[in-house]
DRENFILUM-686180 format. One line per field, with one value per atom (N, C-alpha, C): residue in three letters; x, y, z; residue number from 1. Coordinates in steps of 0.2 Angstrom, whole numbers, plus 2048, in hexadecimal, padded with zeros to 3 digits. Layout:
// DRENFILUM-686180
residu = [ALA,...]
xx = [X,...]
yy = [Y,...]
zz = [Z,...]
num = [NUM,...]
//
This chain:
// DRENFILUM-686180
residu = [UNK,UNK,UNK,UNK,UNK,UNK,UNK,UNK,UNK,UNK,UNK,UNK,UNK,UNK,UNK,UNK,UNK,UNK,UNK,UNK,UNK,UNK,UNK,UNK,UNK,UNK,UNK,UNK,UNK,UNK,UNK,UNK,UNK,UNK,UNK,UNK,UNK,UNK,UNK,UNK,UNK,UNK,UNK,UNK,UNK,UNK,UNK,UNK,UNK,UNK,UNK,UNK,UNK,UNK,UNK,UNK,UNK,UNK,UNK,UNK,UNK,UNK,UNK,UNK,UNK,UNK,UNK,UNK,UNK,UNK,UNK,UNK,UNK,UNK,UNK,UNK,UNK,UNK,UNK,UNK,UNK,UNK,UNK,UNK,UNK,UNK,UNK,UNK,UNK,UNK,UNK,UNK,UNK,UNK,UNK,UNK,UNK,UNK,UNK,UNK,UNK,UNK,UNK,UNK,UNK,UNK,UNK,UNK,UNK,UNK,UNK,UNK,UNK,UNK,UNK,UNK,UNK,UNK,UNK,UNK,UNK,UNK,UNK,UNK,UNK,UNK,UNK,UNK,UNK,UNK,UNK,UNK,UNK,UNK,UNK,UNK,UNK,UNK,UNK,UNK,UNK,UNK,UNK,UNK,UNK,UNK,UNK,UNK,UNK,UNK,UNK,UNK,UNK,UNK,UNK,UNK,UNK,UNK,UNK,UNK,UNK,UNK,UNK,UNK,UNK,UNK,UNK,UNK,UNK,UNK,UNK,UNK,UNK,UNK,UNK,UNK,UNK,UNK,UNK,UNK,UNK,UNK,UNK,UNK,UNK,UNK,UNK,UNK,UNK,UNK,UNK,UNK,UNK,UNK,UNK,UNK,UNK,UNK,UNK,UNK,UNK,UNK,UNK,UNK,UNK,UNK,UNK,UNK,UNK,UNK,UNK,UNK,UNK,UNK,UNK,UNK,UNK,UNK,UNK,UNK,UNK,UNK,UNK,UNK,UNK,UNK,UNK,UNK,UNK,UNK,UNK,UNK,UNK,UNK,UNK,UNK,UNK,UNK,UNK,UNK,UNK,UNK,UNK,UNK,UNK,UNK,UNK,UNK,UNK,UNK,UNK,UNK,UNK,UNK,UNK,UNK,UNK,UNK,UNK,UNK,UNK,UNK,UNK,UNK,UNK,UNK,UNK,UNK,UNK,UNK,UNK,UNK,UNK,UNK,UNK,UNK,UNK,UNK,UNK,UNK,UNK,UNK,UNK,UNK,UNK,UNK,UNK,UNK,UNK,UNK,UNK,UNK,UNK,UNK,UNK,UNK,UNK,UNK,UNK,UNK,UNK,UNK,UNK,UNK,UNK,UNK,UNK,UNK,UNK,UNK,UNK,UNK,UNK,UNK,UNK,UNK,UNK,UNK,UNK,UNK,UNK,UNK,UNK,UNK,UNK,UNK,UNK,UNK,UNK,UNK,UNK,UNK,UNK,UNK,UNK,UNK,UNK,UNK,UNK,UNK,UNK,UNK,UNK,UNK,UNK,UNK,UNK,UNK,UNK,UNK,UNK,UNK,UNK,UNK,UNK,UNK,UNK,UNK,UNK,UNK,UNK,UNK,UNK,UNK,UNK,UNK,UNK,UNK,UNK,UNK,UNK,UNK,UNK,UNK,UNK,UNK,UNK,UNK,UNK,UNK,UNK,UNK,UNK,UNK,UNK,UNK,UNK,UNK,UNK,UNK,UNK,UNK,UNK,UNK,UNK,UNK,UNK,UNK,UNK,UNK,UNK,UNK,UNK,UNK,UNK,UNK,UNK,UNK,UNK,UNK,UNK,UNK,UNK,UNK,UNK,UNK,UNK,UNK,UNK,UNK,UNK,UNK,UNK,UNK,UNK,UNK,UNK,UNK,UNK,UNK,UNK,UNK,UNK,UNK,UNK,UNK,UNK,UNK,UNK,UNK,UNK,UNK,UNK,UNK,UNK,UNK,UNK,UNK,UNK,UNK,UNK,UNK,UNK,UNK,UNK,UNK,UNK,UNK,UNK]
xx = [804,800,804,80A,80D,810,813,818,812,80D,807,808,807,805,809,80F,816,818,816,814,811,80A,808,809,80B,810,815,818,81E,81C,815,813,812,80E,80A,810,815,81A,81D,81D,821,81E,816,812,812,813,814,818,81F,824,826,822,822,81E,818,815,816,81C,81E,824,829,82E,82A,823,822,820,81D,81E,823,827,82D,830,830,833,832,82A,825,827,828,829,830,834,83C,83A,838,835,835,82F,82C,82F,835,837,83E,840,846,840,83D,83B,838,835,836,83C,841,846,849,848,849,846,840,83C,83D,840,840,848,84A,852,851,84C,84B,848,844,844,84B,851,855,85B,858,85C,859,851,850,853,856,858,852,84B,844,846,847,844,84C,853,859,85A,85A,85C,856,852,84E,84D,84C,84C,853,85B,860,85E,85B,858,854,84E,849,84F,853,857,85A,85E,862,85E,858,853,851,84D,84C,84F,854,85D,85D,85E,85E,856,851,84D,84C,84F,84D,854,85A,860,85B,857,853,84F,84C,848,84B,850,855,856,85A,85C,856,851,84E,849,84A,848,84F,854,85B,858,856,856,84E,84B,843,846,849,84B,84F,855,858,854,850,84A,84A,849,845,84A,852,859,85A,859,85C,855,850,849,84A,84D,84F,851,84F,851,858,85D,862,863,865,864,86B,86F,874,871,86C,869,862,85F,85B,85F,865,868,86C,86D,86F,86B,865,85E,85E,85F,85D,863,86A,86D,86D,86C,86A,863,860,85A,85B,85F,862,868,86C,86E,86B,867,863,85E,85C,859,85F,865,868,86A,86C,86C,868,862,85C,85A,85C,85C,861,869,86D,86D,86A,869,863,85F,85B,85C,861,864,861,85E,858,85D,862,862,865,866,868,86D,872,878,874,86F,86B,869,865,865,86A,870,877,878,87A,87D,878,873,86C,86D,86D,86E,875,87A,880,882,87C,87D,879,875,870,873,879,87D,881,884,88A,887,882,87F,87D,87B,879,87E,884,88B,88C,88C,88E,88C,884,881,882,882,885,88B,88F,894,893,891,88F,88B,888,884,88B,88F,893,899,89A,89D,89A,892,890,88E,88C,88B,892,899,8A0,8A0,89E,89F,89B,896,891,893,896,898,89F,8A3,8AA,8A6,8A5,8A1,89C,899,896,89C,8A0,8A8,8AB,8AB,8AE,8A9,8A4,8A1,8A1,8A0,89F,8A6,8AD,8B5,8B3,8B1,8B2,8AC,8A8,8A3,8A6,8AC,8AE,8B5,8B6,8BC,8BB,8B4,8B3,8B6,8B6,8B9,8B4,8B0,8A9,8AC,8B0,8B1,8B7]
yy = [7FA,800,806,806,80D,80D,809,80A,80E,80A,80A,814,816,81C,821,81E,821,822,81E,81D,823,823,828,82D,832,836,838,833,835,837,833,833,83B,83D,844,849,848,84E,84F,84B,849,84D,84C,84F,856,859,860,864,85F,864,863,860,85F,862,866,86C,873,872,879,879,873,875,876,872,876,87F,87F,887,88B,889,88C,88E,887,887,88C,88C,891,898,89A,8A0,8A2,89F,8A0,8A1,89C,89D,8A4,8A7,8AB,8B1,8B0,8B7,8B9,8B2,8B4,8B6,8B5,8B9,8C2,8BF,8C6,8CC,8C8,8CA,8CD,8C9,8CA,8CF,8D1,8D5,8DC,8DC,8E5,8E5,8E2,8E3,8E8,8E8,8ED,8F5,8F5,8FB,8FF,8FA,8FA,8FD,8FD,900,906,906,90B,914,911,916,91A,919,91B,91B,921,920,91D,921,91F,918,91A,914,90F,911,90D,904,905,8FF,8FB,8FF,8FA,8F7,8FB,8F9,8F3,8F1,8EF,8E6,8E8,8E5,8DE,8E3,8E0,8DB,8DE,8DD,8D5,8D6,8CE,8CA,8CC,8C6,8C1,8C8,8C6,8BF,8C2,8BE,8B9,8B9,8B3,8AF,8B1,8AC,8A7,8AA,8A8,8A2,8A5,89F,89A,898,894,88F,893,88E,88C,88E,88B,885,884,881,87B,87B,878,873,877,872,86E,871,86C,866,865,862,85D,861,85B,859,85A,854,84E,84D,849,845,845,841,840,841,841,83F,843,841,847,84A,850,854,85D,860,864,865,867,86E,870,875,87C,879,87C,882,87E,881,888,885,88B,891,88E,894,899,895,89B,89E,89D,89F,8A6,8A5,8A9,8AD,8AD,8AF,8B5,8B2,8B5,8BB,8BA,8BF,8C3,8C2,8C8,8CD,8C9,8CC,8D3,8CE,8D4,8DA,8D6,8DE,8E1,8E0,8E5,8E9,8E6,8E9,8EE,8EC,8F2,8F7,8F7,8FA,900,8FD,901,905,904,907,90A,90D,911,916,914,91A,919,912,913,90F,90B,908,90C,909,90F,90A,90C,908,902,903,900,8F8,8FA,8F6,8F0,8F4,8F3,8ED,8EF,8EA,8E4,8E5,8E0,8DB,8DE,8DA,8D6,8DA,8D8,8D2,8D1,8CD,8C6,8C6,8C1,8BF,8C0,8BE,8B9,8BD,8B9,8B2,8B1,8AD,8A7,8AA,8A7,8A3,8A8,8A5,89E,8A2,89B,895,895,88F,88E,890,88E,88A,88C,889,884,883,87B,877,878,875,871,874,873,86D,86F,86A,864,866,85F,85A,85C,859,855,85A,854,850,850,84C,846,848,842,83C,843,83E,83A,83D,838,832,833,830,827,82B,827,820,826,823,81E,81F,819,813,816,80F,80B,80E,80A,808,80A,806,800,802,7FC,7F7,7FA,7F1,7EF,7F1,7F1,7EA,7ED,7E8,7E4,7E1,7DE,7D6,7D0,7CA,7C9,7C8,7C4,7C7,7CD,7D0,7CB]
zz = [800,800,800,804,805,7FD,7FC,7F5,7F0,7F2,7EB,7ED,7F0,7F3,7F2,7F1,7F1,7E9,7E5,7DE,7DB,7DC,7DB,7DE,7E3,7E6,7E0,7E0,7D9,7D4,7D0,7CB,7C9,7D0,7D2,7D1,7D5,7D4,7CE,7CB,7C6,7BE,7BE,7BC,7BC,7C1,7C2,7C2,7C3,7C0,7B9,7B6,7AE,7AB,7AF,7AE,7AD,7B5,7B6,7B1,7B1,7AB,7A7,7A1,79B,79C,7A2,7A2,7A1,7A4,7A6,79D,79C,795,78E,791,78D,78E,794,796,794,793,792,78B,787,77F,77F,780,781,781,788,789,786,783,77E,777,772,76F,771,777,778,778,77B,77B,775,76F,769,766,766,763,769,76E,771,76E,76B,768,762,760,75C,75E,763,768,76A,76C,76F,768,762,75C,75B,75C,75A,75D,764,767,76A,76B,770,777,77A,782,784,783,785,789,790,794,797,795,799,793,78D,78B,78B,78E,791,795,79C,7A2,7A1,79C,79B,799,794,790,796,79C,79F,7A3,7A6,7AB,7A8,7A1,79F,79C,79C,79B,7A2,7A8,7AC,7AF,7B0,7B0,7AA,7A4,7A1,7A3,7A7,7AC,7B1,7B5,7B9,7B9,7B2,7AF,7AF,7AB,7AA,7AE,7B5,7BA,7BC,7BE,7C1,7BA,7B6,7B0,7B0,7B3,7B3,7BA,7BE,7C4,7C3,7C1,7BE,7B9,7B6,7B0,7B4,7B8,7BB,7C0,7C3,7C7,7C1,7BD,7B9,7BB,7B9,7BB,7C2,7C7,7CD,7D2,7D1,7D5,7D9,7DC,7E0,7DD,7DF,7DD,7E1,7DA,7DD,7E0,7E4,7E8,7E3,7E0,7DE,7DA,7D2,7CF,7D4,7D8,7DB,7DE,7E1,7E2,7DE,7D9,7D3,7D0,7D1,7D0,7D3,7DC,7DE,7DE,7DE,7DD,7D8,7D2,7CC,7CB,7D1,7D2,7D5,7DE,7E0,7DB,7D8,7D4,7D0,7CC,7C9,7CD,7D1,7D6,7D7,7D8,7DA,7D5,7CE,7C8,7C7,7C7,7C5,7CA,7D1,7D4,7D4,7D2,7D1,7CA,7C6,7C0,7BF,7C5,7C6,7CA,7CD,7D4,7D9,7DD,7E0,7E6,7E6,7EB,7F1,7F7,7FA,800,804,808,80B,80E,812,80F,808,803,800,800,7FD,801,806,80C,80F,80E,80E,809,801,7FD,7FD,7FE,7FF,803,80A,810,80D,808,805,800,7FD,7F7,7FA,800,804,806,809,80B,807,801,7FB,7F7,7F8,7F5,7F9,803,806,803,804,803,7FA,7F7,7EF,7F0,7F4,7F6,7F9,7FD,801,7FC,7F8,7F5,7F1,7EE,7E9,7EE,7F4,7F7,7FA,7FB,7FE,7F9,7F2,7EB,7E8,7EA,7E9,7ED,7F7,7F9,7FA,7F5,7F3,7EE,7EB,7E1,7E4,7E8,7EA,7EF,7F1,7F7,7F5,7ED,7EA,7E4,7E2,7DE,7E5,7EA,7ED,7EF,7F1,7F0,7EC,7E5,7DE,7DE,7E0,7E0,7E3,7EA,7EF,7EC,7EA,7E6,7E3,7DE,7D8,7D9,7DF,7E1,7E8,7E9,7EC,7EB,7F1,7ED,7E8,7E9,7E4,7DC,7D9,7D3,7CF]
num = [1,1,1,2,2,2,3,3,3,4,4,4,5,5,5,6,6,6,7,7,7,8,8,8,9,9,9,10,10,10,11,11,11,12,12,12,13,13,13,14,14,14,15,15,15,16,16,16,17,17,17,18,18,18,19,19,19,20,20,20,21,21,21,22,22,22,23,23,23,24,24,24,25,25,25,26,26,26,27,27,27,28,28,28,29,29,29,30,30,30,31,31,31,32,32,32,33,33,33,34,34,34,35,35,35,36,36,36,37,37,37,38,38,38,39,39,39,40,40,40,41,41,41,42,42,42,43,43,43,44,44,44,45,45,45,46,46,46,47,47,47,48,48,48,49,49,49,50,50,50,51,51,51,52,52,52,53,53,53,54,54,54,55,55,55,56,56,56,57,57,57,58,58,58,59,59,59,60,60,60,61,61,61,62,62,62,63,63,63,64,64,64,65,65,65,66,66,66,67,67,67,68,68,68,69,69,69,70,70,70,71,71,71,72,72,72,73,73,73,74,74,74,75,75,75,76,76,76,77,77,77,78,78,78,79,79,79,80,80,80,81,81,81,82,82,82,83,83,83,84,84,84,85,85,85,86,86,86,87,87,87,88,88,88,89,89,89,90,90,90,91,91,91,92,92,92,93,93,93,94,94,94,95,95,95,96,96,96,97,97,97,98,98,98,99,99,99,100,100,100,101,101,101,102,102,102,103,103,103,104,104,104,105,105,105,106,106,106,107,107,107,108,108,108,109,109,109,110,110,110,111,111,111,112,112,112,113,113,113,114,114,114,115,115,115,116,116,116,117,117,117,118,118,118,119,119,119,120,120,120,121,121,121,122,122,122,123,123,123,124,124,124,125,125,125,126,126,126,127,127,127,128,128,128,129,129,129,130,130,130,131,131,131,132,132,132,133,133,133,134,134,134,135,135,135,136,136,136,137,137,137,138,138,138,139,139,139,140,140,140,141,141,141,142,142,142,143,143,143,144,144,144,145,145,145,146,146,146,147,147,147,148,148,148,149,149,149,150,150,150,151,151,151,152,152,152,153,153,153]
//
């Protein structure tokens, strides 16, 4: 009974994030032609800075989609999502508000240092994520030696 339960559990997840990646997919579609077509806005020379701003803003967000479209995709391989991908997600997002924050003159020290404390943190764990994921794959490479060169081989 539990397995049968646990079956459809997976089936259920499995379904939805093969939802939300088609969306995901759709939306990236999407926002690189978009992206295509304000390139020509962006020749016209209309309204100075602000269609760079607009330019950089949905590079940036269409980054985002991405990774989190990298970490949906890799569920389907691993069954778990990896944490590495989300974080460069978020990474990538504060990134960008501080970007467009400072390309408006809006941010202010208080901002800065906030944002600045939330990167470091994020760096941290980007960092750990990248040493707990080696000390998984080493970890897995020796088990596989030691069955490898058991007597029975």
């Amino acid at each position: 009974m539990g397995d049968k339960i646990r079956k459809i559990f997976d089936t259920v997840i499995d379904i939805v994030f093969a939802v939300i990646l088609v969306f995901l997919t759709v939306a990236v579609a999407i926002g690189a032609i978009q992206l295509t077509l304000n390139i020509w806005e962006l020749v016209q020379f209309r309204g100075g800075n602000e269609y760079y701003f607009k330019m950089v803003s949905d590079v940036l967000t269409l980054f985002i989609l991405v990774e989190l479209s990298r970490s949906l995709a890799d569920y389907f391989t691993l069954h778990r999502l990896r944490l590495t991908f989300i974080v460069d997600a978020a990474v990538i997002f504060v990134l960008r508000e501080i970007m467009i924050l400072l390309f408006k003159h809006e941010i202010t020290a208080n901002d800065f240092y906030g944002y600045a404390a939330l990167l470091f943190v994020l760096g941290a764990l980007r960092i750990g994520c990248v040493l707990v994921f080696q000390r998984e794959t080493h970890m897995s490479k020796t088990i596989e030696k030691a069955a490898g060169q058991s007597p029975g081989h």
